[in-house]
PyMOL Python script that loads the backbone (N, CA, C, O; Angstrom):
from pymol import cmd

cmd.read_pdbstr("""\
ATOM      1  N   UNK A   1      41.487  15.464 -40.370  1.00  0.00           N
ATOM      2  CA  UNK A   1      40.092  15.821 -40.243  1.00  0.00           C
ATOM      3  C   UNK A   1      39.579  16.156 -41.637  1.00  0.00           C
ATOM      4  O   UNK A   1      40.072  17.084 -42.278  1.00  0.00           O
ATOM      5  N   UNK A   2      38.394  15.250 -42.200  1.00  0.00           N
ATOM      6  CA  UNK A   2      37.641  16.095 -43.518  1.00  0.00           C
ATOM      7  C   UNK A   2      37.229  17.193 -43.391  1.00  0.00           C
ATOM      8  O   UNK A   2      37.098  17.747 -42.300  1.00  0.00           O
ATOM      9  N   UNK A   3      36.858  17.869 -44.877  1.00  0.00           N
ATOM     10  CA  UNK A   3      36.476  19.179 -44.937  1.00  0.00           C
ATOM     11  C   UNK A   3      35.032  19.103 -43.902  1.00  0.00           C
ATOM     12  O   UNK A   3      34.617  19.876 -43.039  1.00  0.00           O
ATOM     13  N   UNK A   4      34.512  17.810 -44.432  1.00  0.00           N
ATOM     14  CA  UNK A   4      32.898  18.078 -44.190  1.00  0.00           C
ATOM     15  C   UNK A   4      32.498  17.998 -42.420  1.00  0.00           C
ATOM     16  O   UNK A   4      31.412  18.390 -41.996  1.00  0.00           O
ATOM     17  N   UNK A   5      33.436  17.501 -41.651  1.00  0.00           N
ATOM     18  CA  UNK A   5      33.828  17.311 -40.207  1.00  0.00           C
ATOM     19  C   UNK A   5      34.175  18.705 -39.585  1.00  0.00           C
ATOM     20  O   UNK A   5      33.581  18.867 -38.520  1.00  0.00           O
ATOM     21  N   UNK A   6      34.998  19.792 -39.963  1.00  0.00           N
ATOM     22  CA  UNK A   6      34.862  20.596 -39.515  1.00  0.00           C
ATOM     23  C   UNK A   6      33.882  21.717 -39.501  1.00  0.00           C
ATOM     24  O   UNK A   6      33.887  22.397 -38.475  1.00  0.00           O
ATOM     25  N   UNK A   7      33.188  21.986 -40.278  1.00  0.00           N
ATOM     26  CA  UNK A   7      32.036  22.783 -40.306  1.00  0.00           C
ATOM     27  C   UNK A   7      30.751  22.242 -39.257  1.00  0.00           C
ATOM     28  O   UNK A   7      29.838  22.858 -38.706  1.00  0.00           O
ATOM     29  N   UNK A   8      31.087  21.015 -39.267  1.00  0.00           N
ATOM     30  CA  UNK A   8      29.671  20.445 -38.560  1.00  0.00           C
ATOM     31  C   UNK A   8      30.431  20.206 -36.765  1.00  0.00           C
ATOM     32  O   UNK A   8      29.772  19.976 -35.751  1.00  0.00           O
ATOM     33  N   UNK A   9      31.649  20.325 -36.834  1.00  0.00           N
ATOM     34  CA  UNK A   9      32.303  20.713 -35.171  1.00  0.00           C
ATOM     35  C   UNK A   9      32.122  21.935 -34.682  1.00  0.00           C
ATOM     36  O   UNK A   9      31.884  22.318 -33.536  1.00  0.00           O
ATOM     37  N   UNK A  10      32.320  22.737 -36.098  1.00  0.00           N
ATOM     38  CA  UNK A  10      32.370  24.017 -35.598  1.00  0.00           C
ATOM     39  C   UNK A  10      31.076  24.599 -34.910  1.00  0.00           C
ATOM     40  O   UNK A  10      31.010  25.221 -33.850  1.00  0.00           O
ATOM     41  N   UNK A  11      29.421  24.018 -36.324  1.00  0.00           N
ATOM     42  CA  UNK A  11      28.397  24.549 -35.600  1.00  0.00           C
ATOM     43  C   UNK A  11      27.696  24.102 -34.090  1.00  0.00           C
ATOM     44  O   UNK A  11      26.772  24.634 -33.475  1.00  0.00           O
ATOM     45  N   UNK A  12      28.756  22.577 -33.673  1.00  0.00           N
ATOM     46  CA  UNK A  12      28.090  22.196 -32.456  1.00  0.00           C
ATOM     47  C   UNK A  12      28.878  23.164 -31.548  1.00  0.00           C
ATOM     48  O   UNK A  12      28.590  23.398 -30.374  1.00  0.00           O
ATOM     49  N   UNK A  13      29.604  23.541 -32.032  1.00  0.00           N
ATOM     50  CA  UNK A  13      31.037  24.647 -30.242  1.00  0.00           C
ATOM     51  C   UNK A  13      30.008  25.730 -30.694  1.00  0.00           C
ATOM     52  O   UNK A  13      29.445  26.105 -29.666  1.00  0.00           O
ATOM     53  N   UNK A  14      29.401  26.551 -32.016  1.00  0.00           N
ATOM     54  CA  UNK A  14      28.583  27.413 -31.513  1.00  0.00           C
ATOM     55  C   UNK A  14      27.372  27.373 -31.258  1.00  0.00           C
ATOM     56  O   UNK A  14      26.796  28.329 -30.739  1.00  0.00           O
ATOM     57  N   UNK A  15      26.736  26.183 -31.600  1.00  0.00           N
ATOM     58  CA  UNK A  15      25.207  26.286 -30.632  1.00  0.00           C
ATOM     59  C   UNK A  15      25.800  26.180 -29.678  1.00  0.00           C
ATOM     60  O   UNK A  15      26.097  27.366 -29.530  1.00  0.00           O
ATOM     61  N   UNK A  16      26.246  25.676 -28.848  1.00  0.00           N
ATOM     62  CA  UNK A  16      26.525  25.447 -27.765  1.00  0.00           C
ATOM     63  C   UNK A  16      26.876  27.160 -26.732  1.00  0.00           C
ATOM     64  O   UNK A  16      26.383  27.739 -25.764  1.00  0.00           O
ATOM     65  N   UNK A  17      27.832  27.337 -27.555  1.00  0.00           N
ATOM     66  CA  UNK A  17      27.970  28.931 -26.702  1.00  0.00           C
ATOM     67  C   UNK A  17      27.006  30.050 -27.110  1.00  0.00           C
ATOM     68  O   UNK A  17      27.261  31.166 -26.659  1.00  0.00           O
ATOM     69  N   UNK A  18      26.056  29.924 -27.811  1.00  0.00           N
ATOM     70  CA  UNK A  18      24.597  30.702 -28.479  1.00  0.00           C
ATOM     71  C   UNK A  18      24.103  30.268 -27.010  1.00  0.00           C
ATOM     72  O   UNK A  18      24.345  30.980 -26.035  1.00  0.00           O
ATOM     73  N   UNK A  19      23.166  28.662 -26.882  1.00  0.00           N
ATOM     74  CA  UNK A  19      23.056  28.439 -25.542  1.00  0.00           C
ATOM     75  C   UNK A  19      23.370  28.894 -24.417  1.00  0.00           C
ATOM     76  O   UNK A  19      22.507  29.269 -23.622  1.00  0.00           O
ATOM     77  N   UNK A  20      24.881  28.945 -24.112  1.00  0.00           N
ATOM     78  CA  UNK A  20      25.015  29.505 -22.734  1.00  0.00           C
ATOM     79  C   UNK A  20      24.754  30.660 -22.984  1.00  0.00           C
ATOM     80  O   UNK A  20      23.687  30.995 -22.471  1.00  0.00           O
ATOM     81  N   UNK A  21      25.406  31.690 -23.729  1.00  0.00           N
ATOM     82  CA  UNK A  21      24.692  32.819 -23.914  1.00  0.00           C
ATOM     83  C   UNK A  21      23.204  33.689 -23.771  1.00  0.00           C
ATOM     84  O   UNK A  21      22.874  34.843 -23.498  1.00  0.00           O
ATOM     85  N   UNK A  22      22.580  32.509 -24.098  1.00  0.00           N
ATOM     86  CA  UNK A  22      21.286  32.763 -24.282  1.00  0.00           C
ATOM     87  C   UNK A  22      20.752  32.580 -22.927  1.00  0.00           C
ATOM     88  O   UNK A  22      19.938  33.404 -22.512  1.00  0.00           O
ATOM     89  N   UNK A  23      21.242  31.253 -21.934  1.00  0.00           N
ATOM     90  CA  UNK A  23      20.726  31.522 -21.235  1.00  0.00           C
ATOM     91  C   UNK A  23      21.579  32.050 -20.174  1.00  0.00           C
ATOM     92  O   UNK A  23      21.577  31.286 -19.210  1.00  0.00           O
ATOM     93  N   UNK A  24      22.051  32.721 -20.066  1.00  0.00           N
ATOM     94  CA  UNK A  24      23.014  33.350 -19.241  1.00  0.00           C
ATOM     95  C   UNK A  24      22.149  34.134 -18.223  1.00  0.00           C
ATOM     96  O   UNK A  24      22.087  34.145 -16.993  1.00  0.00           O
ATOM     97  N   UNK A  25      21.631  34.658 -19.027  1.00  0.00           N
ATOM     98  CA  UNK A  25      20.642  35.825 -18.611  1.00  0.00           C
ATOM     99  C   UNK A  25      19.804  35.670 -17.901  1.00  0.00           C
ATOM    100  O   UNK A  25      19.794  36.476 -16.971  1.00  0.00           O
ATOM    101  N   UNK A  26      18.665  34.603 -17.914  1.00  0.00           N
ATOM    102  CA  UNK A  26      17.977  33.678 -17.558  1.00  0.00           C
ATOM    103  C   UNK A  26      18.508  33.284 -15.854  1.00  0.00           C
ATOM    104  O   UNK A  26      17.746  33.464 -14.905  1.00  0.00           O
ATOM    105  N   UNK A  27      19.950  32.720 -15.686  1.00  0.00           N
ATOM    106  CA  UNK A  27      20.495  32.697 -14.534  1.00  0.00           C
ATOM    107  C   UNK A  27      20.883  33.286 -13.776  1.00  0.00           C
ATOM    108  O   UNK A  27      21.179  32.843 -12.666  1.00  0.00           O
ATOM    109  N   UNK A  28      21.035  34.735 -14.211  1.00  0.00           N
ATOM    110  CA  UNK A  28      21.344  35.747 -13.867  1.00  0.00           C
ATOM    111  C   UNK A  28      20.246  36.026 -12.727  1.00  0.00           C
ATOM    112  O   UNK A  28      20.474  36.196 -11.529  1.00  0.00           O
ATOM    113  N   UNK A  29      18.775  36.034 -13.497  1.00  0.00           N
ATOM    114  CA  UNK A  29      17.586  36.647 -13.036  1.00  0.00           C
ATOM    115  C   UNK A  29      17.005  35.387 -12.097  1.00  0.00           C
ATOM    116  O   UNK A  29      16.470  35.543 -10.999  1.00  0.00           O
ATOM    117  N   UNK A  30      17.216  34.165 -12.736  1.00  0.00           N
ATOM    118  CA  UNK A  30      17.185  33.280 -11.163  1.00  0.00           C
ATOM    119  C   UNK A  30      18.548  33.513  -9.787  1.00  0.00           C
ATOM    120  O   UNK A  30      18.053  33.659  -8.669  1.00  0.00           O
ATOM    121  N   UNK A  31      19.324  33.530  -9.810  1.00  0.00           N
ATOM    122  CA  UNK A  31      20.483  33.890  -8.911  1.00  0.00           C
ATOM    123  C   UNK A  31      20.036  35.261  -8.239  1.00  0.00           C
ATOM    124  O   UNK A  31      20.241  35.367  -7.030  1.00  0.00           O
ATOM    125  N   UNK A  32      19.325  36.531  -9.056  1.00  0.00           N
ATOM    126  CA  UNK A  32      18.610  37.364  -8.236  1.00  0.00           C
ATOM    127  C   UNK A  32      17.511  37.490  -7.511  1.00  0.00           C
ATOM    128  O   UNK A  32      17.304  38.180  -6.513  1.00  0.00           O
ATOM    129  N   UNK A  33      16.626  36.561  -8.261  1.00  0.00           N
ATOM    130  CA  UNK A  33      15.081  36.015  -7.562  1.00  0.00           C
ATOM    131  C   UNK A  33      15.745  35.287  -6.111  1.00  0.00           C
ATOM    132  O   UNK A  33      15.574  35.788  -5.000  1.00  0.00           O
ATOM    133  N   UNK A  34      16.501  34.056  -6.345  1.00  0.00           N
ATOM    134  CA  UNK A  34      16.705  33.722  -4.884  1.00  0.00           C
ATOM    135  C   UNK A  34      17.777  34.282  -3.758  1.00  0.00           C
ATOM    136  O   UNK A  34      18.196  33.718  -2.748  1.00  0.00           O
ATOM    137  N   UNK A  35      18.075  35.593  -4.291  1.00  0.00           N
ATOM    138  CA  UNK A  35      18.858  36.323  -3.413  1.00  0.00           C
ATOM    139  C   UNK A  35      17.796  37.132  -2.724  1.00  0.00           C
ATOM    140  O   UNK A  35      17.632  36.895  -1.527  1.00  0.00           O
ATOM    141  N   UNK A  36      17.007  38.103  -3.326  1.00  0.00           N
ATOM    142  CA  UNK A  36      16.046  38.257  -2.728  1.00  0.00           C
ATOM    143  C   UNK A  36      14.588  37.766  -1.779  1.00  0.00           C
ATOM    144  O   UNK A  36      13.689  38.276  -1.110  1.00  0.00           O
ATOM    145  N   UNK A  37      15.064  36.450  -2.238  1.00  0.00           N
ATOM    146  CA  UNK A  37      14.092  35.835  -1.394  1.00  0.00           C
ATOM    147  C   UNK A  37      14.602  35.157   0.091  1.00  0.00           C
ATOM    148  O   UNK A  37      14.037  34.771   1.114  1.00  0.00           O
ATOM    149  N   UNK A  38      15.733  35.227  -0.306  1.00  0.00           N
ATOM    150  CA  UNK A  38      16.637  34.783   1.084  1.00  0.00           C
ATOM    151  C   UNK A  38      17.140  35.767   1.818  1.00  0.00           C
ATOM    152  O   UNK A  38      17.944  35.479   2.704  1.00  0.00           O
ATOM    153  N   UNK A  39      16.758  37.141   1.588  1.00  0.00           N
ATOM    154  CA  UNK A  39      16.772  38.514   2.395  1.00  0.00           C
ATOM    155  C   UNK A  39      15.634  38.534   2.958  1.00  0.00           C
ATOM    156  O   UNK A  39      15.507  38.531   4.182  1.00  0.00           O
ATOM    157  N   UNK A  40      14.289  38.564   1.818  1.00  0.00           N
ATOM    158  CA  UNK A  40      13.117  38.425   2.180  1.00  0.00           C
ATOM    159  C   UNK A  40      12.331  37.528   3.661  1.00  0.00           C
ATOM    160  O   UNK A  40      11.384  37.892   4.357  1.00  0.00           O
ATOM    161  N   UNK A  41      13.214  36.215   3.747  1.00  0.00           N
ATOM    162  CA  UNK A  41      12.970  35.199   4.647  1.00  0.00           C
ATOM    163  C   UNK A  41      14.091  35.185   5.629  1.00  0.00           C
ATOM    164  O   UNK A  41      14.022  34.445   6.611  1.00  0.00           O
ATOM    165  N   UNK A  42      15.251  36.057   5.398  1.00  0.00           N
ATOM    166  CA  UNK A  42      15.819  35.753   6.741  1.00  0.00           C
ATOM    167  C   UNK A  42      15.849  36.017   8.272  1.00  0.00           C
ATOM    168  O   UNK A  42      16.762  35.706   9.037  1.00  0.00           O
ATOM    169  N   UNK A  43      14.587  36.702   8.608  1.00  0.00           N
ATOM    170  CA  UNK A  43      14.009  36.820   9.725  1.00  0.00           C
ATOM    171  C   UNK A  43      13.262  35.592  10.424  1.00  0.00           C
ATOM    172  O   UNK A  43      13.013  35.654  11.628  1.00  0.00           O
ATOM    173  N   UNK A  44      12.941  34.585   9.736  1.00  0.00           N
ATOM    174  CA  UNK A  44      12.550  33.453  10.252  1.00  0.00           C
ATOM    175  C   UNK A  44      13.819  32.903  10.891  1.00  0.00           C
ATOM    176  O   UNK A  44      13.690  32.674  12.093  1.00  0.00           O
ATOM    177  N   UNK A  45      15.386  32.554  10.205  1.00  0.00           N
ATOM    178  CA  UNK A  45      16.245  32.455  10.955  1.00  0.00           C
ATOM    179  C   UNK A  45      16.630  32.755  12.398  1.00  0.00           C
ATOM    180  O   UNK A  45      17.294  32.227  13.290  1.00  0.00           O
ATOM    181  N   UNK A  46      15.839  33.944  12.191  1.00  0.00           N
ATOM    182  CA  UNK A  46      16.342  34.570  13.998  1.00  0.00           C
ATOM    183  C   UNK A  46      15.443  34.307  15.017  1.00  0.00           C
ATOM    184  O   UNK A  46      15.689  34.617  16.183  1.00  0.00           O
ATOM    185  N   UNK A  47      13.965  33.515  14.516  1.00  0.00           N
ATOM    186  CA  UNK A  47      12.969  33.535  15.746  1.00  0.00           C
ATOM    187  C   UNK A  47      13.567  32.623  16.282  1.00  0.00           C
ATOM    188  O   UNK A  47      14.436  31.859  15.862  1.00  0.00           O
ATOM    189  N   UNK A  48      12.740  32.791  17.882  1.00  0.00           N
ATOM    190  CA  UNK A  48      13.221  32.117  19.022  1.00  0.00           C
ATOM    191  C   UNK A  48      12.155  30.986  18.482  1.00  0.00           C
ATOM    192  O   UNK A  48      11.187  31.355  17.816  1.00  0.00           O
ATOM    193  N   UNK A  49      12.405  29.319  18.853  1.00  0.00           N
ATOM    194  CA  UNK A  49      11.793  28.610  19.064  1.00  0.00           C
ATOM    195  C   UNK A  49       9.997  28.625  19.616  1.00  0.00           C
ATOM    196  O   UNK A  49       9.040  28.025  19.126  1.00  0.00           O
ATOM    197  N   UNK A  50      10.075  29.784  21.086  1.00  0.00           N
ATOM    198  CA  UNK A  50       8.718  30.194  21.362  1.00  0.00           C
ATOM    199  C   UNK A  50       8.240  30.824  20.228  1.00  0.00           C
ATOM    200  O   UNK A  50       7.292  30.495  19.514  1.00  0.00           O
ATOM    201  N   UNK A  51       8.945  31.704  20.142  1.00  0.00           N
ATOM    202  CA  UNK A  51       8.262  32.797  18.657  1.00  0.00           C
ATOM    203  C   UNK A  51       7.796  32.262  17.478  1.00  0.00           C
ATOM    204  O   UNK A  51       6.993  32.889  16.788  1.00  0.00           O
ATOM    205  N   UNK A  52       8.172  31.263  17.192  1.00  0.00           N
ATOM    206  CA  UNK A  52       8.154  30.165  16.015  1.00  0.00           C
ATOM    207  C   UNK A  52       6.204  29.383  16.561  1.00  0.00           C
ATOM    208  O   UNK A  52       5.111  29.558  16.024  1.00  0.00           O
ATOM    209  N   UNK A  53       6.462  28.858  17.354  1.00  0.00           N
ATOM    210  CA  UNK A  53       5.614  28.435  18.019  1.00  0.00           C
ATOM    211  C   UNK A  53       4.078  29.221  18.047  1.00  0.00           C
ATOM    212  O   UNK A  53       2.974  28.821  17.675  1.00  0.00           O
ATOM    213  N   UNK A  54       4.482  30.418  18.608  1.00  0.00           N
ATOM    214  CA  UNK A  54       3.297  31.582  18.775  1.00  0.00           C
ATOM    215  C   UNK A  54       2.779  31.654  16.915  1.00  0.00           C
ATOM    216  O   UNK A  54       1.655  31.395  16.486  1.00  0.00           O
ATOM    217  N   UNK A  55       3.677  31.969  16.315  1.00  0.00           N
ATOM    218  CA  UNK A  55       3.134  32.193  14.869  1.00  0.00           C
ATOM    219  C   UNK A  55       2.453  31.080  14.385  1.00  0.00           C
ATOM    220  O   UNK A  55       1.479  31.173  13.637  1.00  0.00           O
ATOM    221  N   UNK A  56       3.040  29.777  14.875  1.00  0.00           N
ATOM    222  CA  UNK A  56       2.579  28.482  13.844  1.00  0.00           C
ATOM    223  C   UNK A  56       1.032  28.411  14.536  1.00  0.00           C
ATOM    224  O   UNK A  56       0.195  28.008  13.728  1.00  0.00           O
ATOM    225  N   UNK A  57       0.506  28.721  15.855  1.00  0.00           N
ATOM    226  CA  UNK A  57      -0.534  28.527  16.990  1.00  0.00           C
ATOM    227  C   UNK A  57      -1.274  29.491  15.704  1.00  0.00           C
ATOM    228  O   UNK A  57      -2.002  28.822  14.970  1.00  0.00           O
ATOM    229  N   UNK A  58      -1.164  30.956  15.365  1.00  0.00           N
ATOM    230  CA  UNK A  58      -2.028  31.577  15.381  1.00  0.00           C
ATOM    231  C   UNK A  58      -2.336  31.231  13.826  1.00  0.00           C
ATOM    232  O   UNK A  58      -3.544  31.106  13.627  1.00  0.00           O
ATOM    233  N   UNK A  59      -1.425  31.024  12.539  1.00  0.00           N
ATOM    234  CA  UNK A  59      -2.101  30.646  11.752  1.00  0.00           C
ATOM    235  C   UNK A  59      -3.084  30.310  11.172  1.00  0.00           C
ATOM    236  O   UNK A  59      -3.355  30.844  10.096  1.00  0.00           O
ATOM    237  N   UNK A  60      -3.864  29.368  11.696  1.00  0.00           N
ATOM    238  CA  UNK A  60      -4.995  28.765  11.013  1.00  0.00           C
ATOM    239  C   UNK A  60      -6.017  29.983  11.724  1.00  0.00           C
ATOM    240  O   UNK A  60      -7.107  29.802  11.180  1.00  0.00           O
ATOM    241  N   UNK A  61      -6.114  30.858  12.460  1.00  0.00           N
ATOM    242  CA  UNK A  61      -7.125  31.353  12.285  1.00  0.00           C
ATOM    243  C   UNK A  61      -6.667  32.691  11.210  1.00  0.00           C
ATOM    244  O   UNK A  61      -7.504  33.145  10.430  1.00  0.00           O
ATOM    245  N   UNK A  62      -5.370  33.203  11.268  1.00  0.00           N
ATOM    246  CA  UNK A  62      -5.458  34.143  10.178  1.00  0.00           C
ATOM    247  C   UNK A  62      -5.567  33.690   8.821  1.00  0.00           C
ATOM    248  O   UNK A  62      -5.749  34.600   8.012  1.00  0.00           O
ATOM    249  N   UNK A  63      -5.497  32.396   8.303  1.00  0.00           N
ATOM    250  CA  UNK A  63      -5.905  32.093   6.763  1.00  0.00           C
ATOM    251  C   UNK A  63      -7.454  31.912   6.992  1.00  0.00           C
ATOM    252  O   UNK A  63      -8.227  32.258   6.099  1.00  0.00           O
ATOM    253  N   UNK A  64      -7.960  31.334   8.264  1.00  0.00           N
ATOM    254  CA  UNK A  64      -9.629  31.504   8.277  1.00  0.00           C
ATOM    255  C   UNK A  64     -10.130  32.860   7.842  1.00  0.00           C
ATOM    256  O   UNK A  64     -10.872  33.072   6.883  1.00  0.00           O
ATOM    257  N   UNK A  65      -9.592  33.811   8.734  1.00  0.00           N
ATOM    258  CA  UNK A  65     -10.147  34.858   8.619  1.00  0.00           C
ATOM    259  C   UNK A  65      -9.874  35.608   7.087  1.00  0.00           C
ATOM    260  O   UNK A  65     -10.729  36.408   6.704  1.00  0.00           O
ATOM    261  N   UNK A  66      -8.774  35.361   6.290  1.00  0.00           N
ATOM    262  CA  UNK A  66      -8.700  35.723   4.764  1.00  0.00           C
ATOM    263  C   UNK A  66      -9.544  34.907   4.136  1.00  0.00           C
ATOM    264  O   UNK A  66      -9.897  35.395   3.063  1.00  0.00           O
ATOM    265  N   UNK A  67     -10.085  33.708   4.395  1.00  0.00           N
ATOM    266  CA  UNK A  67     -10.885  33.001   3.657  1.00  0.00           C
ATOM    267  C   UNK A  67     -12.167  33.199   3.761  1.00  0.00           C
ATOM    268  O   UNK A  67     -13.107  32.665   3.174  1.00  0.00           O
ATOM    269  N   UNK A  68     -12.092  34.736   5.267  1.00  0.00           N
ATOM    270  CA  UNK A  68     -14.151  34.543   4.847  1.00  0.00           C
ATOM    271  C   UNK A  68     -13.999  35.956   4.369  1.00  0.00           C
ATOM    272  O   UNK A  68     -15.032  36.472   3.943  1.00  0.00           O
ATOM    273  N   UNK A  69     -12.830  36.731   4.358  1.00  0.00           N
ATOM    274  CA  UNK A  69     -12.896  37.435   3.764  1.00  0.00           C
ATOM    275  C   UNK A  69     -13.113  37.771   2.215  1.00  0.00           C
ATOM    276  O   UNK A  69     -13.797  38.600   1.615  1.00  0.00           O
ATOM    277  N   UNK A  70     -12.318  36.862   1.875  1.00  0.00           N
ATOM    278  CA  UNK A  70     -12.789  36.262   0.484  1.00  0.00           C
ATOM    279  C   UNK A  70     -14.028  36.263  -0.384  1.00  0.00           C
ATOM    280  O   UNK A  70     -14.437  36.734  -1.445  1.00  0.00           O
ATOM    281  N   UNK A  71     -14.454  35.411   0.724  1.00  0.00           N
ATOM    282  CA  UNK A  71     -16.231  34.919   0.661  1.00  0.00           C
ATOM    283  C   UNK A  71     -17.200  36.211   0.702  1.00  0.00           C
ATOM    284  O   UNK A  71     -18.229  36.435   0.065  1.00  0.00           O
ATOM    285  N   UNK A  72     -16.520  36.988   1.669  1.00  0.00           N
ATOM    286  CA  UNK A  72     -18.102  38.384   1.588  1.00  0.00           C
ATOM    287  C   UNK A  72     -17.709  39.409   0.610  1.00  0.00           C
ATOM    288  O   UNK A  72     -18.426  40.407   0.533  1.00  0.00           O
ATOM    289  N   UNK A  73     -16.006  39.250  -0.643  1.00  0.00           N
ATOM    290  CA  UNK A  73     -15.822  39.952  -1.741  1.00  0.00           C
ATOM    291  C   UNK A  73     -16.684  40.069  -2.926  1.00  0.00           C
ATOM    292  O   UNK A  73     -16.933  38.935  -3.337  1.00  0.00           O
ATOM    293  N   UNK A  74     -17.133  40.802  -3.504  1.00  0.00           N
ATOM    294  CA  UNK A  74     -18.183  40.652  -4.478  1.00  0.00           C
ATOM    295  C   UNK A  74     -17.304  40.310  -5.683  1.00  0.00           C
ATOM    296  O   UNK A  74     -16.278  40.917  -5.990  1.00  0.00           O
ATOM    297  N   UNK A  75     -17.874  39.178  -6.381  1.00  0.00           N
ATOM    298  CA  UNK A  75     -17.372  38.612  -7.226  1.00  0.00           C
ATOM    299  C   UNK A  75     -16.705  39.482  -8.674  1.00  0.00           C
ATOM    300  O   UNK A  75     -15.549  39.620  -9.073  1.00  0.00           O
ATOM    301  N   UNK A  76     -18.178  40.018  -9.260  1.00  0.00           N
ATOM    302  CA  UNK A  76     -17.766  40.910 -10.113  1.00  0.00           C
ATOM    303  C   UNK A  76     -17.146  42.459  -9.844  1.00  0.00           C
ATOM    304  O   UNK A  76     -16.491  42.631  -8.815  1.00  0.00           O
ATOM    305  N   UNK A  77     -17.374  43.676 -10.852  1.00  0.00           N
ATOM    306  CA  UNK A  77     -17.080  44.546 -10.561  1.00  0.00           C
ATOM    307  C   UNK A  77     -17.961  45.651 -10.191  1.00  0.00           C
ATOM    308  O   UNK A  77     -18.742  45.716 -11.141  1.00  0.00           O
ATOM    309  N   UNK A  78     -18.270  46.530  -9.372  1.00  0.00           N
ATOM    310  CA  UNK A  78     -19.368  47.271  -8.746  1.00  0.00           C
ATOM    311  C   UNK A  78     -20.118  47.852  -9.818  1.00  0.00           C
ATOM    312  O   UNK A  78     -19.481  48.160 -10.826  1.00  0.00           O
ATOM    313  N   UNK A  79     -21.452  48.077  -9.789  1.00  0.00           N
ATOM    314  CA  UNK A  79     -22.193  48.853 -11.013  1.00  0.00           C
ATOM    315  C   UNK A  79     -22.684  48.002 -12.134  1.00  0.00           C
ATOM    316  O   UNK A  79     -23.606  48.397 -12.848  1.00  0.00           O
ATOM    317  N   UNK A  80     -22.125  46.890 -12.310  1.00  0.00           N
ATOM    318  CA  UNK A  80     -22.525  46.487 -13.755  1.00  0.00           C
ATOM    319  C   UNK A  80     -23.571  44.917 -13.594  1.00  0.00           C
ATOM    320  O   UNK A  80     -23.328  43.974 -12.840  1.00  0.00           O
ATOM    321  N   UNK A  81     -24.380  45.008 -14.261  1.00  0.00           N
ATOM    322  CA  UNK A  81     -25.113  43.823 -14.859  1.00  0.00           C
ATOM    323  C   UNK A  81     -24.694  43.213 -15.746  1.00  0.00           C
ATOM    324  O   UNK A  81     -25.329  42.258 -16.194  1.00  0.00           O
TER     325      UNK A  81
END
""", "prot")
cmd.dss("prot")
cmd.show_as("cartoon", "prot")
cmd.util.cbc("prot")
cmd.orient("prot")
């Protein structure tokens, strides 16, 4: 191996573990985001088929009803011109 071959092996093995390093962390905090979100949602697992049913029926009027709620929110903030 030349001199000039190992220095330039060496800096690809450490970007490389800078990288995982770096993002280690990063996966960490995704692997916790979807742990919590799969606690968060695992009550849908357990509905009964009817129950499933009843919720999907009533939907569209509860996003109606957030959407006119919406609508009669005053845009800005109270008091000001």
């Amino acid at each position: 191996m030349s001199g000039d071959a190992r220095p330039q092996w060496c800096d690809q093995i450490e970007e490389a573990w800078n990288r995982h390093v770096r993002y280690r962390g990063l996966y960490r905090q995704l692997d916790a985001a979807r742990d919590a979100l799969r606690s968060r949602i695992a009550w849908v697992d357990e509905l009964t088929e009817h129950e499933a049913e009843e919720i999907l029926t009533a939907l569209p009027a509860c996003v109606e009803a957030l959407q006119d709620a919406v609508e009669e929110t005053p845009k800005g903030p109270e008091g000001t011109s």
